[in-house]
MARDOKE-622461 format. One record per atom (N, C-alpha, C): atom name; residue number from 1; x, y, z. Coordinates in Angstrom, 1 decimal, decimal comma. Atoms other than C-alpha are relative to their C-alpha. Layout:
BEGIN
- atom; n; u; v; w
- CA; NUM; X; Y; Z .
...
END
This chain:
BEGIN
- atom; n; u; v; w
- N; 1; -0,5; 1,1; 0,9 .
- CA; 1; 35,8; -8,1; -94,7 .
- C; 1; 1,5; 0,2; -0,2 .
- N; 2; -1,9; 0,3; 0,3 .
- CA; 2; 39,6; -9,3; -95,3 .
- C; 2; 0,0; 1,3; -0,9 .
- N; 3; -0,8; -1,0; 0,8 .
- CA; 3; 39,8; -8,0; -98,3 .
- C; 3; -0,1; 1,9; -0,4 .
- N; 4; -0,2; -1,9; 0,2 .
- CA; 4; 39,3; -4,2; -97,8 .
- C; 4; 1,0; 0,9; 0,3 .
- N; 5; -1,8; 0,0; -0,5 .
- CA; 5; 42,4; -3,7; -96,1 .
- C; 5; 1,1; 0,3; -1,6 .
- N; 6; -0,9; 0,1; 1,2 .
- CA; 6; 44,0; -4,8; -99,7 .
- C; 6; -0,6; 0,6; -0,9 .
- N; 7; 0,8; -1,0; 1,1 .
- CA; 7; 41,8; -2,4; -101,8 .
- C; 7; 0,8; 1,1; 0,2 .
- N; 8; -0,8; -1,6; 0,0 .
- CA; 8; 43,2; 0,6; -99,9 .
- C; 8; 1,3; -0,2; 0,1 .
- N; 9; -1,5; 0,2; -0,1 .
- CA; 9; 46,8; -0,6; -99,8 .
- C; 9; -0,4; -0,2; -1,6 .
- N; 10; 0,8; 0,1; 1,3 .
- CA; 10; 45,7; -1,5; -103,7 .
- C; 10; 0,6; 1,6; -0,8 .
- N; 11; 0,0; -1,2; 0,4 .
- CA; 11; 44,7; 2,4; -104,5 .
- C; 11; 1,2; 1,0; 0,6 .
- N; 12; -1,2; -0,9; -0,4 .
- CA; 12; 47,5; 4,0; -102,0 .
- C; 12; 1,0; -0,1; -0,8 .
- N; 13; -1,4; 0,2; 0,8 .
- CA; 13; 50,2; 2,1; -104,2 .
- C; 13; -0,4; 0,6; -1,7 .
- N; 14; 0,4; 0,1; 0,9 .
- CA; 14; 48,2; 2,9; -107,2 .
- C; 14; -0,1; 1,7; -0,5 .
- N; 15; 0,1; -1,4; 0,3 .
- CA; 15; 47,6; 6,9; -106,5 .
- C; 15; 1,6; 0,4; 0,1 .
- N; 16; -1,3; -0,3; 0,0 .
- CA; 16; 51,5; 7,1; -105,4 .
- C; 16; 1,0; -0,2; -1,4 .
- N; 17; -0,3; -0,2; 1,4 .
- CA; 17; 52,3; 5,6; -109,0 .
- C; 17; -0,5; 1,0; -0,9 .
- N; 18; 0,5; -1,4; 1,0 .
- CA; 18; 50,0; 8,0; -110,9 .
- C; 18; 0,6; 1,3; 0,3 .
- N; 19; -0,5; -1,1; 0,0 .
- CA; 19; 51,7; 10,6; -109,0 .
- C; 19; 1,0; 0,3; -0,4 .
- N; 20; -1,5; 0,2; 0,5 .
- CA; 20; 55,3; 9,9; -109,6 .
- C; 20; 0,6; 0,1; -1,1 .
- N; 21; -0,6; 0,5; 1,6 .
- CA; 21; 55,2; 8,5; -113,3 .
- C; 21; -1,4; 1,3; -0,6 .
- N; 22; 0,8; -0,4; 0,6 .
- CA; 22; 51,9; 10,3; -114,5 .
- C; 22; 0,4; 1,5; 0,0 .
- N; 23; -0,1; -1,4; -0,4 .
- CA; 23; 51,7; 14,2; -112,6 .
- C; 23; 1,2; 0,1; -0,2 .
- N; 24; -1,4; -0,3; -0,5 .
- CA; 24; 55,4; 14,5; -112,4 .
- C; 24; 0,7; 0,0; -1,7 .
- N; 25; -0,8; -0,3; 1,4 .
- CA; 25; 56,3; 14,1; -116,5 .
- C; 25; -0,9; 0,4; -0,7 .
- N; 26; 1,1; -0,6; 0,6 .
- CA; 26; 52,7; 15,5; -117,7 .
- C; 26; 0,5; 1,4; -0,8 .
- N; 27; -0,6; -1,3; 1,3 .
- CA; 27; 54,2; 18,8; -118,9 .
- C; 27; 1,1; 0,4; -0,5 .
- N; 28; -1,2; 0,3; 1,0 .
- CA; 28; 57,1; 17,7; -120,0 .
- C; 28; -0,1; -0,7; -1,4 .
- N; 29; 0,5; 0,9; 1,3 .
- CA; 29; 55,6; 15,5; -122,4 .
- C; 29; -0,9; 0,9; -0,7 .
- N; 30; 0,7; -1,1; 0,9 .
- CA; 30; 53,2; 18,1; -123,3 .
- C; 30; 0,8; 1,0; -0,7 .
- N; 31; -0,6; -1,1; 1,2 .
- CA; 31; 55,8; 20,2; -124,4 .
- C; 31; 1,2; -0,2; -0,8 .
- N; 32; -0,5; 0,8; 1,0 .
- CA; 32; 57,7; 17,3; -126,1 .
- C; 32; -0,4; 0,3; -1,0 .
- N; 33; 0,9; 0,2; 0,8 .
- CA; 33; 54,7; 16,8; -128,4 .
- C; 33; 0,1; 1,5; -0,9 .
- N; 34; 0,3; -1,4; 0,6 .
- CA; 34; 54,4; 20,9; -128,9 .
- C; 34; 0,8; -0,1; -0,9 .
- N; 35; -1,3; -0,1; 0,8 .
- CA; 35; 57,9; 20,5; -130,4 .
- C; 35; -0,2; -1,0; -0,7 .
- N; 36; 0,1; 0,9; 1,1 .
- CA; 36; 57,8; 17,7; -132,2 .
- C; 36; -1,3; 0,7; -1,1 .
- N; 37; 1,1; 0,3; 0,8 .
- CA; 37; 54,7; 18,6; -133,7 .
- C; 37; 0,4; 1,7; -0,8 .
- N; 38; -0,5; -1,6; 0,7 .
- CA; 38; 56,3; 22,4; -134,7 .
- C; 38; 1,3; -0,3; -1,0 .
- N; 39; -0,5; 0,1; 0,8 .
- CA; 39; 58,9; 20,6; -136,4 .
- C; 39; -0,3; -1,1; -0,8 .
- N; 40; 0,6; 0,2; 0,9 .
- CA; 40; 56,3; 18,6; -138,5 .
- C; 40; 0,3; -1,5; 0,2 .
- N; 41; 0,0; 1,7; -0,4 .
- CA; 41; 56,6; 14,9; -136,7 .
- C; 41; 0,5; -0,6; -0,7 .
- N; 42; -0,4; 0,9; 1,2 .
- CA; 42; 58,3; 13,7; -139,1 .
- C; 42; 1,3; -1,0; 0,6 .
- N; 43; -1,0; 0,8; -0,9 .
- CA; 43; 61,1; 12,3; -136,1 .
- C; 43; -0,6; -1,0; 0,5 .
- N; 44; 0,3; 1,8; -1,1 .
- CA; 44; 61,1; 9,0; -133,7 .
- C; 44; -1,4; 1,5; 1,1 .
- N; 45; 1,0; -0,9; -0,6 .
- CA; 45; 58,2; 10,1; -131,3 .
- C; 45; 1,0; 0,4; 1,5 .
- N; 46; -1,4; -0,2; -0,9 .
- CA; 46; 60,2; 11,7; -128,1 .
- C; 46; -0,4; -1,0; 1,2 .
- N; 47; -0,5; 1,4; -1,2 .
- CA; 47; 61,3; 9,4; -125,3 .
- C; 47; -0,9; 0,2; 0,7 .
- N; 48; 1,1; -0,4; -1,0 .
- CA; 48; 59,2; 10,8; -122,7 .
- C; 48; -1,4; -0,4; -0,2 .
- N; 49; 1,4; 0,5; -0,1 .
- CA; 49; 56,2; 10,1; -124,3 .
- C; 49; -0,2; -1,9; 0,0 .
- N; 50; -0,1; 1,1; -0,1 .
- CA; 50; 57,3; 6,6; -124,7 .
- C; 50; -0,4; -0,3; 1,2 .
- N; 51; -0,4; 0,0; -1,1 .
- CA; 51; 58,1; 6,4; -121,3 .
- C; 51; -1,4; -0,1; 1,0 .
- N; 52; 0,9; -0,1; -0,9 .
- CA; 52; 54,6; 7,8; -120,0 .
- C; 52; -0,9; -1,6; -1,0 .
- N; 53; 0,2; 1,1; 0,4 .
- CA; 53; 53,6; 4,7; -122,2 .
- C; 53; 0,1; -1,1; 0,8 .
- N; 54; 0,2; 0,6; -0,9 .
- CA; 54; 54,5; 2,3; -120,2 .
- C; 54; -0,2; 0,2; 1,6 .
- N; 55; 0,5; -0,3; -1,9 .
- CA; 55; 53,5; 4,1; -117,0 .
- C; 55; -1,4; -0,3; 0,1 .
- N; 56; 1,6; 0,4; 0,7 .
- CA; 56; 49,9; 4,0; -118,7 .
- C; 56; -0,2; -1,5; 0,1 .
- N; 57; 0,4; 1,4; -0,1 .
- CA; 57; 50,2; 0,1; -118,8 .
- C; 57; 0,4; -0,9; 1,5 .
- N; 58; -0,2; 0,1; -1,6 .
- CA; 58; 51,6; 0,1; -115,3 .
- C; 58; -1,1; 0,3; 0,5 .
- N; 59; 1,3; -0,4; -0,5 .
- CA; 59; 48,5; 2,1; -114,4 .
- C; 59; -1,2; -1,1; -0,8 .
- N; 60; 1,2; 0,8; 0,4 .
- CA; 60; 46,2; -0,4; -116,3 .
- C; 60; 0,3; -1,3; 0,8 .
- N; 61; -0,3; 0,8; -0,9 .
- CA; 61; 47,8; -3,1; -114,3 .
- C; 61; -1,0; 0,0; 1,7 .
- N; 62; 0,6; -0,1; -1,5 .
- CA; 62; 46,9; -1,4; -110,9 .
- C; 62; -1,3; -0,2; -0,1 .
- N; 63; 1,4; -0,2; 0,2 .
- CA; 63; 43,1; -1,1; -112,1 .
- C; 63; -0,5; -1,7; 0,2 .
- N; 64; 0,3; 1,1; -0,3 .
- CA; 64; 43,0; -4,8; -113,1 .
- C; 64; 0,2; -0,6; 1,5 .
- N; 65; 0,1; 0,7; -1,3 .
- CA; 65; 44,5; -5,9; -109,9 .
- C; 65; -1,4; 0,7; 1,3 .
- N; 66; 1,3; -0,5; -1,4 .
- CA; 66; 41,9; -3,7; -107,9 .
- C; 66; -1,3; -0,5; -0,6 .
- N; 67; 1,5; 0,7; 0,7 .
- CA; 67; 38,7; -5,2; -110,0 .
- C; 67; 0,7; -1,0; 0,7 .
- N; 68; -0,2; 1,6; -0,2 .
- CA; 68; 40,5; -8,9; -109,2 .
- C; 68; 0,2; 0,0; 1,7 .
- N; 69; 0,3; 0,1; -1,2 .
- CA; 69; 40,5; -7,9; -105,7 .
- C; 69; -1,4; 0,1; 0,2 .
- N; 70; 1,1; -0,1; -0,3 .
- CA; 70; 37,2; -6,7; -105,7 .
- C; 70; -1,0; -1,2; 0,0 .
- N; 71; 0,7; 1,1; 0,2 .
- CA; 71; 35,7; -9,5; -107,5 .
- C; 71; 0,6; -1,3; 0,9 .
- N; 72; -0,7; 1,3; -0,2 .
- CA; 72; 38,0; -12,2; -106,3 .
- C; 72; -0,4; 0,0; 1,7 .
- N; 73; 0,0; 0,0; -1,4 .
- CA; 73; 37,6; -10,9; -102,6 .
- C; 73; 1,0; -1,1; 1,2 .
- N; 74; -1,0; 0,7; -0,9 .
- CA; 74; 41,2; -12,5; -100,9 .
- C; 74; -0,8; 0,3; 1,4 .
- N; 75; 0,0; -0,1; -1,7 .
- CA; 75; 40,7; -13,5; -97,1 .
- C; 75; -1,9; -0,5; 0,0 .
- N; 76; 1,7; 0,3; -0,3 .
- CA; 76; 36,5; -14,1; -97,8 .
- C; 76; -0,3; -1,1; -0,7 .
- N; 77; 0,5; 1,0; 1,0 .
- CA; 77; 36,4; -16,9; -100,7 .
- C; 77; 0,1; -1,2; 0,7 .
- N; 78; 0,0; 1,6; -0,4 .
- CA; 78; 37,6; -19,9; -98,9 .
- C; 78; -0,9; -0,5; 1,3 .
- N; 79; 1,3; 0,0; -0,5 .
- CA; 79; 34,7; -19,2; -96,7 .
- C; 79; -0,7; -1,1; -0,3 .
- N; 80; 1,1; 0,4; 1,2 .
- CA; 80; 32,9; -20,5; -99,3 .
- C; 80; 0,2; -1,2; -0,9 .
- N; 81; -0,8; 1,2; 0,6 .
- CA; 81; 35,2; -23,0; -100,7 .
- C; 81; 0,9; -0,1; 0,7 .
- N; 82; -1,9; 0,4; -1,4 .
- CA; 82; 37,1; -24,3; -98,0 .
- C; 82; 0,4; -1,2; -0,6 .
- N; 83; -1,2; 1,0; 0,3 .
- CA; 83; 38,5; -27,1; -100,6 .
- C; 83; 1,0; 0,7; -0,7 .
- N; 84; -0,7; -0,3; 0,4 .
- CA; 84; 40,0; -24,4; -102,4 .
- C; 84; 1,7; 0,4; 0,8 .
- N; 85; -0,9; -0,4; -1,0 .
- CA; 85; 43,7; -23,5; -100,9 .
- C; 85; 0,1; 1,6; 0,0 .
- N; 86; 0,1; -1,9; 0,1 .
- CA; 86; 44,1; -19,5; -99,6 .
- C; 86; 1,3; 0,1; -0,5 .
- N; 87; -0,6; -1,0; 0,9 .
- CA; 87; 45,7; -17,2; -101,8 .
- C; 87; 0,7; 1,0; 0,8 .
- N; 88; -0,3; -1,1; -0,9 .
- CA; 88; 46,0; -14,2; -99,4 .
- C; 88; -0,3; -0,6; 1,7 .
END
């Protein structure tokens, strides 16, 4: 089927983000928090953890788009509804 092609292009773009933003500031942010939290949190929370914040909603992005592949199935639906117009 079409759309399998775009599942693994999907997860390749999806594990190369998690590696980049997630694995790559993981212990730096872990030893933000240690500090912050040794000088009793009482500061802004530190940037980095912000940061891995929106990588987290970047990575919730990729997840949705790979369900709405899965389900949606580009390149197979208009199969099935050939009045609809193709997508992919």
């Amino acid at each position: 089927p079409a759309h399998i092609p775009v599942v693994f292009y999907c997860l390749t773009a999806f594990a190369a983000w998690w590696a980049a933003t997630d694995l790559a500031t993981q212990p730096k942010a872990m030893r933000a928090i240690d500090e912050w939290v040794a000088k009793g949190a009482s500061t802004d929370i530190p940037a980095i953890v912000e940061d891995r914040f929106i990588s987290n909603i970047v990575s919730c992005l990729f997840v949705v788009a790979l369900y709405g592949i899965m389900v949606l199935k580009p390149g197979t639906l208009p199969q099935y509804t050939p009045h609809l117009p193709h997508l992919f």
